[in-house]
C-alpha positions as CSV (number, residue, x, y, z in Angstrom):
1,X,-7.1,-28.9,-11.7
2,X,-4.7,-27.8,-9.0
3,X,-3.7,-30.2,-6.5
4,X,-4.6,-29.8,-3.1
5,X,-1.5,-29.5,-1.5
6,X,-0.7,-26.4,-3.9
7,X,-3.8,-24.6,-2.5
8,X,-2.7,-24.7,0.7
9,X,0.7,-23.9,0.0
10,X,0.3,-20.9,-2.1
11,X,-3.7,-19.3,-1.8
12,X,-4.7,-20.1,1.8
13,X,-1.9,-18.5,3.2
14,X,-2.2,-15.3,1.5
15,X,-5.8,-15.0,2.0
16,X,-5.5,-15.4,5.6
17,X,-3.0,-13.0,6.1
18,X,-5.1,-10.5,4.0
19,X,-8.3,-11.3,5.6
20,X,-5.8,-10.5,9.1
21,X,-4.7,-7.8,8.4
22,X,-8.8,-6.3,7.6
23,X,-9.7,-7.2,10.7
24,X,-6.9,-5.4,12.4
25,X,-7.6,-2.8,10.3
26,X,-11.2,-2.7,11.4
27,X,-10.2,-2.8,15.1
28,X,-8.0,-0.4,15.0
29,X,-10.2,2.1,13.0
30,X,-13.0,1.5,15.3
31,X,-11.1,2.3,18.6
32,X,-9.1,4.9,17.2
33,X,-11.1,8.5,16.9
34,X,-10.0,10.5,13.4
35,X,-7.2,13.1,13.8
36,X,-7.1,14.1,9.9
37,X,-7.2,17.8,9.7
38,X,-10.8,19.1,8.0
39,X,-10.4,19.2,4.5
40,X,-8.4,22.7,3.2
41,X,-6.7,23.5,5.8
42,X,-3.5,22.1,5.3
43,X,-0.5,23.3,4.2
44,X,1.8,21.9,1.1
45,X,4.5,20.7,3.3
46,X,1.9,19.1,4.8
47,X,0.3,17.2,2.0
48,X,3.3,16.7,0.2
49,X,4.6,15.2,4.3
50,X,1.4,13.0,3.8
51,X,2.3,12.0,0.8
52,X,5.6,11.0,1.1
53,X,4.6,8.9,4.5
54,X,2.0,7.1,2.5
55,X,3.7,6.1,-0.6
56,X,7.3,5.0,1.6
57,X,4.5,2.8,4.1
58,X,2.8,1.5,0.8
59,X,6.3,0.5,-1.1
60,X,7.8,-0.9,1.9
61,X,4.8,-3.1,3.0
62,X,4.0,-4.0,-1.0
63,X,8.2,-5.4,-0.7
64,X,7.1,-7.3,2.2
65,X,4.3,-8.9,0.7
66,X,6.3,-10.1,-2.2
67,X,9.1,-11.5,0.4
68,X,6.7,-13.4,2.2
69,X,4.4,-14.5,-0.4
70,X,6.2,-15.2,-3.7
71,X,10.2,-15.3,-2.2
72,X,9.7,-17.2,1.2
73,X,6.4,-19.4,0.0
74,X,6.9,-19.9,-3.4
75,X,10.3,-20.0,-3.8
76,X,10.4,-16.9,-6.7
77,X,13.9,-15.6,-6.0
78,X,13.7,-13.0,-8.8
79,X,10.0,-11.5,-8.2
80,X,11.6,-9.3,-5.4
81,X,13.0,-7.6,-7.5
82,X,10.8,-7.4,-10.4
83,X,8.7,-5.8,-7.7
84,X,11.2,-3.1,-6.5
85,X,11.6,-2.1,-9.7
86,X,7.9,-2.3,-10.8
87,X,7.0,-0.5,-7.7
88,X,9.6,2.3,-7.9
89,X,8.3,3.2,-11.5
90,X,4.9,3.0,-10.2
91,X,5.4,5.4,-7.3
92,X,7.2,7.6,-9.8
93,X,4.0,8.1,-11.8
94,X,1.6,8.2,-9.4
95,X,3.2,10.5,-7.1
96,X,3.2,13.4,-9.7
97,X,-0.3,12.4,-10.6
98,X,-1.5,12.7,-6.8
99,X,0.4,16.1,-6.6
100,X,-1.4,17.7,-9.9
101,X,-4.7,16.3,-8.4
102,X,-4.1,18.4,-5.1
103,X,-3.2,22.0,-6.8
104,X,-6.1,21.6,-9.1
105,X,-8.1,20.7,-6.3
106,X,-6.7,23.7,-4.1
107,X,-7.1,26.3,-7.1
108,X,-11.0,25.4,-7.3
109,X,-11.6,25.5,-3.7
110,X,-13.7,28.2,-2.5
């Protein structure tokens, strides 16, 4: 059984900051109308634009999770980066996989 004190120290946090960061996310969305161009009309540079702002936001915000959470509470020195690393060969499959997914997508649209 874990002890008490090791709950608070290393799953409250987390989940608070999580459940945080949904509401924000919630607020936000609401108040803010969508500005996302209808679907087709863009161009490549601005996909691949997109694309590049997404997965540089994700990777640097997935970093600062691992800082905060496993370096600054739990005291993991070497899961930074473990994580850097793992996340850098992540972003290098996925992003070729998104960019396939878009020209098949484009070559079948009407």
């Amino acid at each position: 059984m874990t002890p008490t004190d090791e709950i608070w120290r290393r799953i409250v946090p987390p989940l608070a900051a999580a459940f945080a960061v949904f509401v924000a996310m919630l607020r936000v969305a609401s108040r803010t109308p969508s500005s996302a161009p209808p679907a087709g009309r863009g161009t490549w540079a601005a996909f691949i634009r997109y694309l590049a702002v997404t997965a540089v936001t994700g990777y640097l915000v997935m970093l600062a999770i691992v800082l905060v959470f496993h370096v600054v509470l739990a005291n993991d020195h070497g899961a930074f980066t473990s994580a850097a690393g793992g996340g850098a060969a992540l972003l290098a499959i996925a992003l070729p996989v998104f960019v396939v997914a878009e020209a098949v997508a484009r070559r079948h649209r009407p």
